[in-house]
mmCIF file of the N, C-alpha and C atoms, coordinates in Angstrom:
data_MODEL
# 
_entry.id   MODEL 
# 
loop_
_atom_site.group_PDB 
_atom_site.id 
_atom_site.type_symbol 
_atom_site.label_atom_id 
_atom_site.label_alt_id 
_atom_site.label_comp_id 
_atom_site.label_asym_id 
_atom_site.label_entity_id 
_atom_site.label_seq_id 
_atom_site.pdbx_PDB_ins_code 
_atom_site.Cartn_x 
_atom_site.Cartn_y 
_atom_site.Cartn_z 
_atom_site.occupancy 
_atom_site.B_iso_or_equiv 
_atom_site.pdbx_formal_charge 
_atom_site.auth_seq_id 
_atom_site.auth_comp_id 
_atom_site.auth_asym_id 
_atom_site.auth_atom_id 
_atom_site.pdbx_PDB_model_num 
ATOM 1   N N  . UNK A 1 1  ? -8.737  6.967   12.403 1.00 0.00 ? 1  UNK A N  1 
ATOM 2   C CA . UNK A 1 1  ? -8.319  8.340   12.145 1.00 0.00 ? 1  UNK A CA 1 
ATOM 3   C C  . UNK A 1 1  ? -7.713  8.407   10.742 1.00 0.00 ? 1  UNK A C  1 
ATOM 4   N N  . UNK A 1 2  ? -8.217  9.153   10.152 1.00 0.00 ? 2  UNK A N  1 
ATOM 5   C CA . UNK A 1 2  ? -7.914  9.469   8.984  1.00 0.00 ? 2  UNK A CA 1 
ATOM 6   C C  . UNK A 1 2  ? -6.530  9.653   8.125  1.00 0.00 ? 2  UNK A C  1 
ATOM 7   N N  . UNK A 1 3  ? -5.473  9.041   7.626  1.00 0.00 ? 3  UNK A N  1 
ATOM 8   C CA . UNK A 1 3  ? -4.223  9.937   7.618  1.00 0.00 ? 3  UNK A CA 1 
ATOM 9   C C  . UNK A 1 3  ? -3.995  10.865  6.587  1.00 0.00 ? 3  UNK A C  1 
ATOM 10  N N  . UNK A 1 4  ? -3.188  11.698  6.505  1.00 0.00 ? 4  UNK A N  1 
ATOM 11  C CA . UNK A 1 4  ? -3.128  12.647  5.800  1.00 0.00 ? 4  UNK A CA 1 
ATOM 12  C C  . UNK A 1 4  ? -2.182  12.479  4.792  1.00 0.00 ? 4  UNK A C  1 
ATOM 13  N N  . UNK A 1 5  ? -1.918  13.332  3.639  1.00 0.00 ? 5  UNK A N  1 
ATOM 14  C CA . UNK A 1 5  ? -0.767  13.180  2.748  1.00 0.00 ? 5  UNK A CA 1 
ATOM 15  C C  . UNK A 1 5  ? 0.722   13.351  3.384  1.00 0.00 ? 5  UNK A C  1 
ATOM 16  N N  . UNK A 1 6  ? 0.523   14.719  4.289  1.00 0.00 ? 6  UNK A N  1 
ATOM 17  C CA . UNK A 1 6  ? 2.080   14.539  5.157  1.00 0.00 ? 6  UNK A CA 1 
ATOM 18  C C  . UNK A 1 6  ? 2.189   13.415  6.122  1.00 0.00 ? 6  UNK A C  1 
ATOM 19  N N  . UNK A 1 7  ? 1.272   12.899  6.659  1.00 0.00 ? 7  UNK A N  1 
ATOM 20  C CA . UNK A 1 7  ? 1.783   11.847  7.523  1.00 0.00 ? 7  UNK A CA 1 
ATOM 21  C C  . UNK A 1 7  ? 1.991   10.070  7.031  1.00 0.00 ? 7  UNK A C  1 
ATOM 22  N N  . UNK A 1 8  ? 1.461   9.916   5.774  1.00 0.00 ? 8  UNK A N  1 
ATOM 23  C CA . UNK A 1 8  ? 1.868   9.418   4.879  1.00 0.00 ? 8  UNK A CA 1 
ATOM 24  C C  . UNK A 1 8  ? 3.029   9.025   3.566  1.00 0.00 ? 8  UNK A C  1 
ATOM 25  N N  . UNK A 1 9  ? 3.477   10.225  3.793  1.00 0.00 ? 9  UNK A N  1 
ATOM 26  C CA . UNK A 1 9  ? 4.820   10.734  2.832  1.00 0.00 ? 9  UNK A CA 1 
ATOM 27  C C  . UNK A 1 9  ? 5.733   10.520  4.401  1.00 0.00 ? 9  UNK A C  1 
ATOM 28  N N  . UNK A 1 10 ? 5.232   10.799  5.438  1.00 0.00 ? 10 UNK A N  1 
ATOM 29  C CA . UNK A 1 10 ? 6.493   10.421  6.426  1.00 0.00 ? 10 UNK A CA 1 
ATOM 30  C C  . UNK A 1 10 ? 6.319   9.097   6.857  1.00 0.00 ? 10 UNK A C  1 
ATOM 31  N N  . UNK A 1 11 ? 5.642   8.068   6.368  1.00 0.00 ? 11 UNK A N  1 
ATOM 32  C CA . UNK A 1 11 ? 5.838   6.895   6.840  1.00 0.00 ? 11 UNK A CA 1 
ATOM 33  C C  . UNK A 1 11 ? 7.054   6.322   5.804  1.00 0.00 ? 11 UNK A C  1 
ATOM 34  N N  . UNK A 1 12 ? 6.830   7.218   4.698  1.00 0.00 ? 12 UNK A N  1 
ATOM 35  C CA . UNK A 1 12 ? 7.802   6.309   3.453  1.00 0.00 ? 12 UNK A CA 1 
ATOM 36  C C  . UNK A 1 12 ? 9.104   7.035   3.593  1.00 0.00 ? 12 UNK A C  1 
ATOM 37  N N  . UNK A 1 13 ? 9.155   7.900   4.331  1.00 0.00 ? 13 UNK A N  1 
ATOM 38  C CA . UNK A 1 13 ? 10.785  8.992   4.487  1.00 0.00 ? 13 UNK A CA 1 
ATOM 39  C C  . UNK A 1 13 ? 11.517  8.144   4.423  1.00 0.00 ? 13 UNK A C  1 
ATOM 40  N N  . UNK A 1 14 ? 12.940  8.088   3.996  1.00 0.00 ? 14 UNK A N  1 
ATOM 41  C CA . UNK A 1 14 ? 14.247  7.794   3.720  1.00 0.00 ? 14 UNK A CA 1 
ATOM 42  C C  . UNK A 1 14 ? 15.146  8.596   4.489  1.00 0.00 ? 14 UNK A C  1 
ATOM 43  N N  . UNK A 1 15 ? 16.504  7.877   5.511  1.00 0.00 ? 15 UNK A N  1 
ATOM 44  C CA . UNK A 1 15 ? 17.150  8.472   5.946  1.00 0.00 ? 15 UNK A CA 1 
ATOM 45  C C  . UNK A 1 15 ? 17.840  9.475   4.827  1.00 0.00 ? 15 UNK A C  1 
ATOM 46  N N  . UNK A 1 16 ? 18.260  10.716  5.114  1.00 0.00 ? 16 UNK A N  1 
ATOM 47  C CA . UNK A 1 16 ? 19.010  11.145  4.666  1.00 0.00 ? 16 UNK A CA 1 
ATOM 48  C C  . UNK A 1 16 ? 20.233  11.013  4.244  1.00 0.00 ? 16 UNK A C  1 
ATOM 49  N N  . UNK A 1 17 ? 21.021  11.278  3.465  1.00 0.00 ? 17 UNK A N  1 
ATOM 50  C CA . UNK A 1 17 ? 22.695  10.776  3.098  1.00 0.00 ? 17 UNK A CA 1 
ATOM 51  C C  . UNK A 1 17 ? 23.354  11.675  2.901  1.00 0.00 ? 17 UNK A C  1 
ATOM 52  N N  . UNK A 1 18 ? 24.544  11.705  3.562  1.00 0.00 ? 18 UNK A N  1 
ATOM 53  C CA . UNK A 1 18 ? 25.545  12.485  3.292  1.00 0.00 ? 18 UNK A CA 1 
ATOM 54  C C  . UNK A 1 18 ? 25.663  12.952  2.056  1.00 0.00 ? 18 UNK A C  1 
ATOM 55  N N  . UNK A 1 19 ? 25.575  14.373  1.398  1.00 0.00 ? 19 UNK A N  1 
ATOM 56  C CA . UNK A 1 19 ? 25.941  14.896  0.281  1.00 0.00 ? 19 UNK A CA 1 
ATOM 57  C C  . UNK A 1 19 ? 25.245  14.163  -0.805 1.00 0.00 ? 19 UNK A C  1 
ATOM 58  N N  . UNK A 1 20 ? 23.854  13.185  -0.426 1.00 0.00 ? 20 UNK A N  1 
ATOM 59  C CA . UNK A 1 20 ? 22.506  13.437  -1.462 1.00 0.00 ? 20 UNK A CA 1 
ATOM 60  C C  . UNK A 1 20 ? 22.136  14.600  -1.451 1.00 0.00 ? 20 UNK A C  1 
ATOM 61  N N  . UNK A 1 21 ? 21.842  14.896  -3.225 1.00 0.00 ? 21 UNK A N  1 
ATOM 62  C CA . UNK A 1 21 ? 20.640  16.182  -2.849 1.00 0.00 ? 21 UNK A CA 1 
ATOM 63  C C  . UNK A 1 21 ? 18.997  16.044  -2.632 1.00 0.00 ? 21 UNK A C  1 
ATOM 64  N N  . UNK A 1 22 ? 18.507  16.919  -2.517 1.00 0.00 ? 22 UNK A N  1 
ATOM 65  C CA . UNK A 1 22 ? 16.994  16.892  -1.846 1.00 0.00 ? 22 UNK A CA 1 
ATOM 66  C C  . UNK A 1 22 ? 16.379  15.913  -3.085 1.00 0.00 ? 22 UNK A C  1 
ATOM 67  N N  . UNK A 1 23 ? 16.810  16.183  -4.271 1.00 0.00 ? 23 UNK A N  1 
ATOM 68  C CA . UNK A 1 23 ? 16.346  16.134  -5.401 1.00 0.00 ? 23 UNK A CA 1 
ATOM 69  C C  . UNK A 1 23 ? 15.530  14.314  -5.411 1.00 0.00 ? 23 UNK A C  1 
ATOM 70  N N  . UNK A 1 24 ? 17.239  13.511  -4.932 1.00 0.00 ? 24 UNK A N  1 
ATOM 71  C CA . UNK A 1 24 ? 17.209  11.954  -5.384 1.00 0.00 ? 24 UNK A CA 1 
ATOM 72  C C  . UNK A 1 24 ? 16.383  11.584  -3.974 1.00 0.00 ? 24 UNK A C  1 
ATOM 73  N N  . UNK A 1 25 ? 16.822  12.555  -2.809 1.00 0.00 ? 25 UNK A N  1 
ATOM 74  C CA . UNK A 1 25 ? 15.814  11.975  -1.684 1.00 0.00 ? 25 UNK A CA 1 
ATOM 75  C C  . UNK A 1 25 ? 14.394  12.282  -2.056 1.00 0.00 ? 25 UNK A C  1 
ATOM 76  N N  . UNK A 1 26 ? 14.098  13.008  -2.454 1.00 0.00 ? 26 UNK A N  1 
ATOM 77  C CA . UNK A 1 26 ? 12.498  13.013  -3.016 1.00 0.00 ? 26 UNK A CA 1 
ATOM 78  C C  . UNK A 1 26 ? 11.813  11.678  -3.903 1.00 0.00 ? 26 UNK A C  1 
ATOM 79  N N  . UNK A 1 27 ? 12.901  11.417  -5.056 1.00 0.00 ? 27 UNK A N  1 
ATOM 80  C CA . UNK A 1 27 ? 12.912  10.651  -5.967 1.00 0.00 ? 27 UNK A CA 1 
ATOM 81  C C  . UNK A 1 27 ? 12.838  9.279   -5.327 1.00 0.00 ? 27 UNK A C  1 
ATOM 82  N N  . UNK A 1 28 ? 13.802  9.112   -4.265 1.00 0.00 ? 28 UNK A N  1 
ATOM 83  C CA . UNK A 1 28 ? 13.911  8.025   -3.313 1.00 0.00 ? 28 UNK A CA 1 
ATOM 84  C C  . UNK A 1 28 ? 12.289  7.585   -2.641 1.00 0.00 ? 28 UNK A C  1 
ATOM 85  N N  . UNK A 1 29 ? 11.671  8.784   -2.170 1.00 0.00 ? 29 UNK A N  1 
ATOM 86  C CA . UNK A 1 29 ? 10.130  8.370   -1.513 1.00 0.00 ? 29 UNK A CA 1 
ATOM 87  C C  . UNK A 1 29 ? 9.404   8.683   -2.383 1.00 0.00 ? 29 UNK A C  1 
ATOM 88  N N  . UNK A 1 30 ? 8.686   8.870   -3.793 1.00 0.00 ? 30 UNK A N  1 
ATOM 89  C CA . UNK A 1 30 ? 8.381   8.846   -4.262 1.00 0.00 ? 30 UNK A CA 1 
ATOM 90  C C  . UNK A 1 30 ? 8.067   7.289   -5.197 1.00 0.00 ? 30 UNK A C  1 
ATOM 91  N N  . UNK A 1 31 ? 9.692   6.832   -5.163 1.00 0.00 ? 31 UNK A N  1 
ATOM 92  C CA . UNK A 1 31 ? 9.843   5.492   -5.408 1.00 0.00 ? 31 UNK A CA 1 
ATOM 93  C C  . UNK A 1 31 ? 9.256   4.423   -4.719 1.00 0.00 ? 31 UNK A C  1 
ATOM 94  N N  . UNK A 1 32 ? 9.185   4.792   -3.094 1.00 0.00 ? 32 UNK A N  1 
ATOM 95  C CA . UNK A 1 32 ? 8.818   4.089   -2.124 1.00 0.00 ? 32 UNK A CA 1 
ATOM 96  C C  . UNK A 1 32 ? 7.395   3.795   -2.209 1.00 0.00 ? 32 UNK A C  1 
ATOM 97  N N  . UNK A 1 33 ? 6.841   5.437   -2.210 1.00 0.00 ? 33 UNK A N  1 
ATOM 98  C CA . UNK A 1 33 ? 5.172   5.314   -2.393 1.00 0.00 ? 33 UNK A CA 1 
ATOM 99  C C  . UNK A 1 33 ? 4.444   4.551   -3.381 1.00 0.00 ? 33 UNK A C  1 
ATOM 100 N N  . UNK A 1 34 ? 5.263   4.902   -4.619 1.00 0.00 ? 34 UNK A N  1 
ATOM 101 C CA . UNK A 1 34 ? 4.514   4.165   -5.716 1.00 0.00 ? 34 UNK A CA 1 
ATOM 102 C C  . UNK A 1 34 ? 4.988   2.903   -5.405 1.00 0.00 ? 34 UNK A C  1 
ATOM 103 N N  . UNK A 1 35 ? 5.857   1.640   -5.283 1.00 0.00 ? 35 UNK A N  1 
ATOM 104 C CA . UNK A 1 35 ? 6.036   0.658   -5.123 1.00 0.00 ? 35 UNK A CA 1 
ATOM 105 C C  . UNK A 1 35 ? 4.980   -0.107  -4.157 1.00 0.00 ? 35 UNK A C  1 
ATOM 106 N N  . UNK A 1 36 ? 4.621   0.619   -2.777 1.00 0.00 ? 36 UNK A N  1 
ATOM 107 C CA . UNK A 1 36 ? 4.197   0.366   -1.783 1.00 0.00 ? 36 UNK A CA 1 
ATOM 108 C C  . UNK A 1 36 ? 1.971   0.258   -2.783 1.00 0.00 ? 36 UNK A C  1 
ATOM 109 N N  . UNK A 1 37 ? 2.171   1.019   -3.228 1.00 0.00 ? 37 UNK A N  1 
ATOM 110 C CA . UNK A 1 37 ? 0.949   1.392   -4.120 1.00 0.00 ? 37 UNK A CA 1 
ATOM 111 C C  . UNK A 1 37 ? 0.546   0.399   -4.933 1.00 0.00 ? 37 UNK A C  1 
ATOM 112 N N  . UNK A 1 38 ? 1.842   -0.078  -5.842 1.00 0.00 ? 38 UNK A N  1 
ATOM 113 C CA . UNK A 1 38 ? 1.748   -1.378  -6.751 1.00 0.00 ? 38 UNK A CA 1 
ATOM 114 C C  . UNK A 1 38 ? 2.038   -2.766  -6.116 1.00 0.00 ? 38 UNK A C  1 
ATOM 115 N N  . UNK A 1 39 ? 2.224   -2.464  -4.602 1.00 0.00 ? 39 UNK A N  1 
ATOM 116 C CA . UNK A 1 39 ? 2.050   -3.724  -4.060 1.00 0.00 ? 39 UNK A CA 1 
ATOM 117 C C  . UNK A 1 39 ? 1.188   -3.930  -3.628 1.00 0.00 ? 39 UNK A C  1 
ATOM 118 N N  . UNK A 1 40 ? 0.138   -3.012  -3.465 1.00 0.00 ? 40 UNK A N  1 
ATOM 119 C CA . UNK A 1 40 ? -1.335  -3.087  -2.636 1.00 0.00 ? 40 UNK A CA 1 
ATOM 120 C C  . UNK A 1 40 ? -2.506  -3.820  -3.609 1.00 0.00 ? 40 UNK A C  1 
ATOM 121 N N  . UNK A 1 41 ? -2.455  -2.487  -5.020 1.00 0.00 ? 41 UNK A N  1 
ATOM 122 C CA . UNK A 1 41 ? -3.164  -3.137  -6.302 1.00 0.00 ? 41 UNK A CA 1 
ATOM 123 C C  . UNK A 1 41 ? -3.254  -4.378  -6.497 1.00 0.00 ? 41 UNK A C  1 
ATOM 124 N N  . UNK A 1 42 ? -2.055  -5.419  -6.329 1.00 0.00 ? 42 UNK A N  1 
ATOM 125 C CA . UNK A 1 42 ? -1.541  -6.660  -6.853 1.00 0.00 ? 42 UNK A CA 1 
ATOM 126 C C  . UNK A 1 42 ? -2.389  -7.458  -5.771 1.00 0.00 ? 42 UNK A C  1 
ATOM 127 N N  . UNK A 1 43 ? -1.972  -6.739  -4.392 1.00 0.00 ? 43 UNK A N  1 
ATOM 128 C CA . UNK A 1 43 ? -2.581  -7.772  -3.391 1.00 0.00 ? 43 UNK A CA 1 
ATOM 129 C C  . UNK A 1 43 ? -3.963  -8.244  -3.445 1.00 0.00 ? 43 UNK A C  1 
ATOM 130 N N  . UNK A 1 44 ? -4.261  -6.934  -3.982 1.00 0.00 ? 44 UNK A N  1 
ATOM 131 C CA . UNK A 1 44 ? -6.404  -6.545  -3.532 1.00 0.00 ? 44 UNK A CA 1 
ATOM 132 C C  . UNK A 1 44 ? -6.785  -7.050  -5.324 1.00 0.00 ? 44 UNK A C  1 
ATOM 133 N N  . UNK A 1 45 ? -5.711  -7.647  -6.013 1.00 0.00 ? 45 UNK A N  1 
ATOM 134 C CA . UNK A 1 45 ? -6.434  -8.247  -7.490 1.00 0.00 ? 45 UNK A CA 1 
ATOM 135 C C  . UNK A 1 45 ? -6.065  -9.452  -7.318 1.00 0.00 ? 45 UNK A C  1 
ATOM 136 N N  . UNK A 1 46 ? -5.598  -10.055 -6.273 1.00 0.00 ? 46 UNK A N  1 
ATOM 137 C CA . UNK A 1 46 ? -5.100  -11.282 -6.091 1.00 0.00 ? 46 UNK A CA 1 
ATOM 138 C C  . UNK A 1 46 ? -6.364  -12.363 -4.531 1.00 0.00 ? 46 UNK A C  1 
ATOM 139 N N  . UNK A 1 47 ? -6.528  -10.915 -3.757 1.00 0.00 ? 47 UNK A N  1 
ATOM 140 C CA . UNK A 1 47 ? -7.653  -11.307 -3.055 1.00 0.00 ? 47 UNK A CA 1 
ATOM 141 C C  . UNK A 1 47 ? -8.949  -11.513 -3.782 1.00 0.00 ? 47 UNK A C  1 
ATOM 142 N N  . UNK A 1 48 ? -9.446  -10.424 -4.352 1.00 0.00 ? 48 UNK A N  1 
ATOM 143 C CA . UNK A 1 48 ? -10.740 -10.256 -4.833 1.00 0.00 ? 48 UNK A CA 1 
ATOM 144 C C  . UNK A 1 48 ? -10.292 -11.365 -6.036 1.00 0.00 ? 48 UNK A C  1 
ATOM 145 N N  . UNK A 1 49 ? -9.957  -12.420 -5.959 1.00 0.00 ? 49 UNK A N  1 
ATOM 146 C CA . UNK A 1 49 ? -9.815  -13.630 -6.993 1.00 0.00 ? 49 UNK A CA 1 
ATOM 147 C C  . UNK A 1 49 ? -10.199 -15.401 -6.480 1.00 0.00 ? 49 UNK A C  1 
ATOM 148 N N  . UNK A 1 50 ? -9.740  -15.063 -5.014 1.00 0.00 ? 50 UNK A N  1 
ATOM 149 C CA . UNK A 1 50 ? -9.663  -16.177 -4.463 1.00 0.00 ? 50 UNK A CA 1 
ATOM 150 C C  . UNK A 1 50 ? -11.359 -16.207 -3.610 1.00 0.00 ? 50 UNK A C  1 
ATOM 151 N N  . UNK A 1 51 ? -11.641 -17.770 -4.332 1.00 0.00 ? 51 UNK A N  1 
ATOM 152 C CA . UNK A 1 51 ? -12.972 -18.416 -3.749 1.00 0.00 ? 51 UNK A CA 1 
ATOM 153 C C  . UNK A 1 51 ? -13.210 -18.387 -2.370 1.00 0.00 ? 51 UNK A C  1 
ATOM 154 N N  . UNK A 1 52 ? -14.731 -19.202 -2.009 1.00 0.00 ? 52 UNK A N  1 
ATOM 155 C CA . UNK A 1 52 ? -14.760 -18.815 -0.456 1.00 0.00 ? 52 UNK A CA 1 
ATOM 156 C C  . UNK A 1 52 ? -14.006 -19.599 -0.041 1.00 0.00 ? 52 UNK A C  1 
ATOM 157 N N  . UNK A 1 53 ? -13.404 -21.276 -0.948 1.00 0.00 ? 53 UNK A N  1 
ATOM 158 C CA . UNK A 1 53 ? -12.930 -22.286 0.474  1.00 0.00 ? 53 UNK A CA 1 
ATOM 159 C C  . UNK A 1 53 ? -11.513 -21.687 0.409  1.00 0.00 ? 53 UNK A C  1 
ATOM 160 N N  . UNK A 1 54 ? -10.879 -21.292 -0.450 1.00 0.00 ? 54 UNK A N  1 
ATOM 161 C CA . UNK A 1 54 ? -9.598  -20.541 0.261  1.00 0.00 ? 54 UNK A CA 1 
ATOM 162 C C  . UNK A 1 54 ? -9.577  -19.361 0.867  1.00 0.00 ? 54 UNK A C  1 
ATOM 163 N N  . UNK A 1 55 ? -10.971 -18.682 1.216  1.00 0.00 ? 55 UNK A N  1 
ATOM 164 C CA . UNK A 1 55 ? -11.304 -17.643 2.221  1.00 0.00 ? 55 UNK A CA 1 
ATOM 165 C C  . UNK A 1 55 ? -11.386 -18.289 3.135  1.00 0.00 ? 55 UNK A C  1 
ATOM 166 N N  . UNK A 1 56 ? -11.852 -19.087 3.190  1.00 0.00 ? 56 UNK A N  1 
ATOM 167 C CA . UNK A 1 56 ? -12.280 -19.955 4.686  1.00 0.00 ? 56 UNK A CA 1 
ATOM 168 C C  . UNK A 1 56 ? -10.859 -20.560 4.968  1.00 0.00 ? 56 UNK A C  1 
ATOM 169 N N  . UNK A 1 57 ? -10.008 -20.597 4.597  1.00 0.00 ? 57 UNK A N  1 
ATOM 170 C CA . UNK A 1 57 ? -8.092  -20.840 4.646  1.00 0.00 ? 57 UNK A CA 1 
ATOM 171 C C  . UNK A 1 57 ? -7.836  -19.962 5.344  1.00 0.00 ? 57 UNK A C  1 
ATOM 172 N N  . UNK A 1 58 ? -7.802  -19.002 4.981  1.00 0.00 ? 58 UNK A N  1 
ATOM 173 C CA . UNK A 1 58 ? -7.088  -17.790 5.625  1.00 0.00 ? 58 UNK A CA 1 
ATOM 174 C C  . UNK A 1 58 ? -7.926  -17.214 6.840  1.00 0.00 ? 58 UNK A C  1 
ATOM 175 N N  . UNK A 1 59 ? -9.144  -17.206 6.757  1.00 0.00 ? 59 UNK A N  1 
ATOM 176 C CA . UNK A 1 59 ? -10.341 -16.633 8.096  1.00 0.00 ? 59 UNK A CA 1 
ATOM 177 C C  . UNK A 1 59 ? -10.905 -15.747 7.512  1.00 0.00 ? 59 UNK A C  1 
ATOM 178 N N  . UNK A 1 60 ? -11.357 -15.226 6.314  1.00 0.00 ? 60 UNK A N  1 
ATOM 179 C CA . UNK A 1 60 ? -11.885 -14.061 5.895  1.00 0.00 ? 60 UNK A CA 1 
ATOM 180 C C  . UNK A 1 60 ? -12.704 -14.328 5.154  1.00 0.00 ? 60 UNK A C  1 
ATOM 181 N N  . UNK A 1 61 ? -13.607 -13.430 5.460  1.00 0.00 ? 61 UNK A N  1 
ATOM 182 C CA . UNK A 1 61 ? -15.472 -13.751 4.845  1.00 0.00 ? 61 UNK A CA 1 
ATOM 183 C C  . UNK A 1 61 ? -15.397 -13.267 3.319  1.00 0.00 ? 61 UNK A C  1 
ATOM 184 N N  . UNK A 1 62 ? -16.168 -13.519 2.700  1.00 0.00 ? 62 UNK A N  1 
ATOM 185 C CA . UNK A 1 62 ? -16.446 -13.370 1.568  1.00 0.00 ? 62 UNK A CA 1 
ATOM 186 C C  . UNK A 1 62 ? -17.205 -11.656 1.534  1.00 0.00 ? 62 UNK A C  1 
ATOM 187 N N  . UNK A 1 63 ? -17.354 -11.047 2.679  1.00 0.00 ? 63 UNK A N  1 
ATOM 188 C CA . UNK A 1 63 ? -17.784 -9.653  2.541  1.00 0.00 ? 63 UNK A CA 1 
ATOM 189 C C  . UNK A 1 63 ? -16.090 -8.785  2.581  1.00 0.00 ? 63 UNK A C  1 
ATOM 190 N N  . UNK A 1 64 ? -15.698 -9.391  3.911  1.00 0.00 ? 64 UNK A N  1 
ATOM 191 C CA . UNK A 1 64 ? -13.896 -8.778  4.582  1.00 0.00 ? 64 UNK A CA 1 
ATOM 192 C C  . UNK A 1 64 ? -13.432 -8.605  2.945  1.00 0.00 ? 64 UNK A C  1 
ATOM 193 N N  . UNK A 1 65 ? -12.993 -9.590  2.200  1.00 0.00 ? 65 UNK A N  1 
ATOM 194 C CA . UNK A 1 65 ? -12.533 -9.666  0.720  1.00 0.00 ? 65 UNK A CA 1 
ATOM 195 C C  . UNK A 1 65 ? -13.309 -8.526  -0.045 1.00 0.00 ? 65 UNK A C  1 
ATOM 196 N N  . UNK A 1 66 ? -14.468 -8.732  0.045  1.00 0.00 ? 66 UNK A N  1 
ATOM 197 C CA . UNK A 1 66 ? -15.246 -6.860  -1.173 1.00 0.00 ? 66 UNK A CA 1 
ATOM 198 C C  . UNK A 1 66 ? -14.493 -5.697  -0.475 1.00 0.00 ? 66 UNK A C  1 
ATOM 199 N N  . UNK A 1 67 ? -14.872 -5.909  0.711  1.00 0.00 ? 67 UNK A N  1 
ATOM 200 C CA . UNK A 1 67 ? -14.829 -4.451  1.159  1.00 0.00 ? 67 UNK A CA 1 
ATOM 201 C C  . UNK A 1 67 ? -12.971 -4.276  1.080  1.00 0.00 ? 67 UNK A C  1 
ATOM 202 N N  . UNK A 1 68 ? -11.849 -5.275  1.232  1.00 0.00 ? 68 UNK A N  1 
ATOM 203 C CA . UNK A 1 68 ? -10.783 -4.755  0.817  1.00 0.00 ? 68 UNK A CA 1 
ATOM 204 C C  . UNK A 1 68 ? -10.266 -4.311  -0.351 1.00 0.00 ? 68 UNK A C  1 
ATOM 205 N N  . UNK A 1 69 ? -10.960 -5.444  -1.182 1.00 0.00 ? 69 UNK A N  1 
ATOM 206 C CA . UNK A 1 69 ? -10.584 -5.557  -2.480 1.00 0.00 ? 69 UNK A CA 1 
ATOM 207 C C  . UNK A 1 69 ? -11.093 -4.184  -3.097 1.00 0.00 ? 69 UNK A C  1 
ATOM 208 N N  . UNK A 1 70 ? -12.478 -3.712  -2.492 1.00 0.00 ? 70 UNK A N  1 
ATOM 209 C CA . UNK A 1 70 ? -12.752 -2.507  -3.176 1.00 0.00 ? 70 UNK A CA 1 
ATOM 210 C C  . UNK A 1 70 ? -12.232 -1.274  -3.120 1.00 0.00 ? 70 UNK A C  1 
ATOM 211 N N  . UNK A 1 71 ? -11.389 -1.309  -2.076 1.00 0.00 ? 71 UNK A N  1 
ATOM 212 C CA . UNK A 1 71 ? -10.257 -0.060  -1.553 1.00 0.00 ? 71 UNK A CA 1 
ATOM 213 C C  . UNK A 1 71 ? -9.516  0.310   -2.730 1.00 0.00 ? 71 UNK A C  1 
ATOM 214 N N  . UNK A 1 72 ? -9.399  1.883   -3.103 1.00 0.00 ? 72 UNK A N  1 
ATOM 215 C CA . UNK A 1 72 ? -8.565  2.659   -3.928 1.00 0.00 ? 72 UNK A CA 1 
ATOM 216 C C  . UNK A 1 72 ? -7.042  1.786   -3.298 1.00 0.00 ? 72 UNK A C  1 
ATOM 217 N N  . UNK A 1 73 ? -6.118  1.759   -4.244 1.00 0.00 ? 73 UNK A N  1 
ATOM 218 C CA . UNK A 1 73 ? -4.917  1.658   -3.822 1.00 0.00 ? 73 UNK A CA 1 
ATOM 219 C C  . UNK A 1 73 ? -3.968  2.516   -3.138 1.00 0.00 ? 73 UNK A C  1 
ATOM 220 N N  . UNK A 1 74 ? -4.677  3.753   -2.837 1.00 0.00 ? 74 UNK A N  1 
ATOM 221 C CA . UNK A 1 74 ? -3.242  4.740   -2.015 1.00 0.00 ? 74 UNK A CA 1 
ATOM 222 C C  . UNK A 1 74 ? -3.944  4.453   -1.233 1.00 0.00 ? 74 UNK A C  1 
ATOM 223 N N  . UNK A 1 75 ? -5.147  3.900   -0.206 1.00 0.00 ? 75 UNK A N  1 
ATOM 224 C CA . UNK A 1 75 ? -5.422  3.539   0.917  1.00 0.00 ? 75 UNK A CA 1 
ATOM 225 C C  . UNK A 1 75 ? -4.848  2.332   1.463  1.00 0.00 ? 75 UNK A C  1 
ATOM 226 N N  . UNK A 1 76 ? -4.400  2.698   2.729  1.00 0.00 ? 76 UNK A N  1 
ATOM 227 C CA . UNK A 1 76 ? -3.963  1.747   3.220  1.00 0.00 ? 76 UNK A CA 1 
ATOM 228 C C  . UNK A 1 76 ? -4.695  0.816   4.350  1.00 0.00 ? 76 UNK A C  1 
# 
């Protein structure tokens, strides 16, 4: 199932804080998303690097690796 931008922006929500404004809580998941974003990039340039015998390490085919590695980074 597909997810959406709101149900996505609510996986990264931040509790609220006493007498934050909306402003830094925005700033707060915004922070979240992009981090979560530049940790994906890193992962899927770090997979799509590694040969088959350290594919064959971990259990993942040499196709599993394209097809992740080829994923946009806001997909999760």
């Amino acid at each position: 199932m597909p997810r959406t931008t709101e149900t996505a922006l609510a996986t990264f929500s931040l509790p609220a804080r006493a007498g934050q404004p909306a402003i830094s809580r925005l700033l707060n998941v915004f922070t979240a998303v992009f981090g979560r974003w530049d940790e994906r990039r890193n992962s899927r340039r770090a997979l799509a690097r590694l040969d088959v015998h350290m594919l064959r390490d971990i259990g993942l085919s040499a196709t599993a690796r394209d097809d992740e590695s080829a994923k946009p980074f806001w997909r999760g």
